[in-house]
C-alpha positions in Angstrom: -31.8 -47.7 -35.5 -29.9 -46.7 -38.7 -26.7 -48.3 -39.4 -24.4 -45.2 -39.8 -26.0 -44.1 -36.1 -25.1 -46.9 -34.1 -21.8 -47.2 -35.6 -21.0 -43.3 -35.0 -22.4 -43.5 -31.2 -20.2 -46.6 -30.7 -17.0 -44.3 -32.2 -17.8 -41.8 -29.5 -18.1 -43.9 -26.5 -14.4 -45.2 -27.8 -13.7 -41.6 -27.8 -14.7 -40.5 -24.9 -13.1 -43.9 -23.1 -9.9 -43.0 -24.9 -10.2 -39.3 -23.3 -10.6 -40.3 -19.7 -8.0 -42.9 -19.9 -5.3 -40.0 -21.4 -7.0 -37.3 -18.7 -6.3 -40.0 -16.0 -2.6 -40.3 -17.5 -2.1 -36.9 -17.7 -2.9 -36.8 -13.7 -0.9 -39.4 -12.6 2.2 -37.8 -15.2 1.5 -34.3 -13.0 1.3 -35.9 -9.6 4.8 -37.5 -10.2 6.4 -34.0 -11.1 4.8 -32.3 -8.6 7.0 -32.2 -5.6 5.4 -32.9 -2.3 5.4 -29.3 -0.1 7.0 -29.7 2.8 4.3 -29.3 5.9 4.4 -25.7 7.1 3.2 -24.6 10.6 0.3 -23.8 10.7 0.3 -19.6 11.2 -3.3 -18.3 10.9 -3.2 -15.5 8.2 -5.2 -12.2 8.7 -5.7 -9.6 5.9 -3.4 -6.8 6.3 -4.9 -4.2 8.3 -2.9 -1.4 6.9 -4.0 -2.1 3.1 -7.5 -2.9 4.0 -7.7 0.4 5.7 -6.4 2.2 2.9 -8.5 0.4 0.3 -11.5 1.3 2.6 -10.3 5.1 2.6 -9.7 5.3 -1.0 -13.2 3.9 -2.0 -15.4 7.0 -3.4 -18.6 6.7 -1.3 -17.0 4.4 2.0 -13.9 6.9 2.0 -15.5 9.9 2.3 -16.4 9.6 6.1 -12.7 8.8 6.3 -10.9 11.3 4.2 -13.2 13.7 6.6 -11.9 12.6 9.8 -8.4 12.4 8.9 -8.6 16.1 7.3 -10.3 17.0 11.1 -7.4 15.4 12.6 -4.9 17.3 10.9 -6.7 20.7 11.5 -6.8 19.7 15.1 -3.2 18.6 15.3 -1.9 21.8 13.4 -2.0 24.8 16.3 0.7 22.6 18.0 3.1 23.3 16.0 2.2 26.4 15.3 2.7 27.6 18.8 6.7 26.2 19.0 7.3 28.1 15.7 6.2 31.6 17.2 8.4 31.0 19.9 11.9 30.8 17.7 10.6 34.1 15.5 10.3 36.2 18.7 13.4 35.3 19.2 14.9 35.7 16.4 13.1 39.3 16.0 14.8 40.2 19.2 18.5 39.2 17.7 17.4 41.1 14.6 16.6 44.5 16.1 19.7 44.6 18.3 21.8 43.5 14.8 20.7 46.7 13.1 21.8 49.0 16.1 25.2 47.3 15.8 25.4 48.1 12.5 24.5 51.7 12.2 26.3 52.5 15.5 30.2 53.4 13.8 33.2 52.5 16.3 34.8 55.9 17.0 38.0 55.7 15.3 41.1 57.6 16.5 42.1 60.8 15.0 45.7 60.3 12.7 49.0 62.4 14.3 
């Protein structure tokens, strides 16, 4: 083996010694910053339902199914409120047509003497 070889791979095994030792420093250094967390129960975590649901209805091919039902849903739901509105314009149709008589229908006055 050449002279300048050995004495180059010798340099990098001090190197890489050196390395670990300041990586190993460095950890030690971090784990006496680091506070300690304080033990929290322990609460099992599900995903939101709500956001997964809307993710899953705002993807373009998994959504569409979805988008469909919900558009069914709201056809379906619509004549419902439909019928209470016609009920308050019959009404009110019925208060208009007597206002009009009212108006054209003069009060007799009394004659001056």
């Amino acid at each position: 083996m050449r002279f300048a070889k050995k004495h180059n791979k010798k340099g990098l095994k001090k190197m890489q010694a050196n390395n670990a030792k300041a990586r190993s420093a460095r950890a030690e250094a971090n784990k006496a910053l680091v506070k300690p967390k304080v033990p929290r129960s322990n609460i099992p975590k599900g995903c939101s339902h709500k956001l997964s649901r809307l993710a899953y209805i705002a993807h373009p091919k998994l959504g569409k199914h979805a988008r469909a039902c919900i558009a069914k849903r709201l056809r379906l739901c619509r004549p419902k409120a439909k019928a209470k509105a016609e009920t308050k314009p019959q009404a009110a149709g019925a208060a208009a047509a007597q206002a009009p008589a009212s108006k054209g229908a003069q009060t007799p006055m009394k004659a001056p003497q």
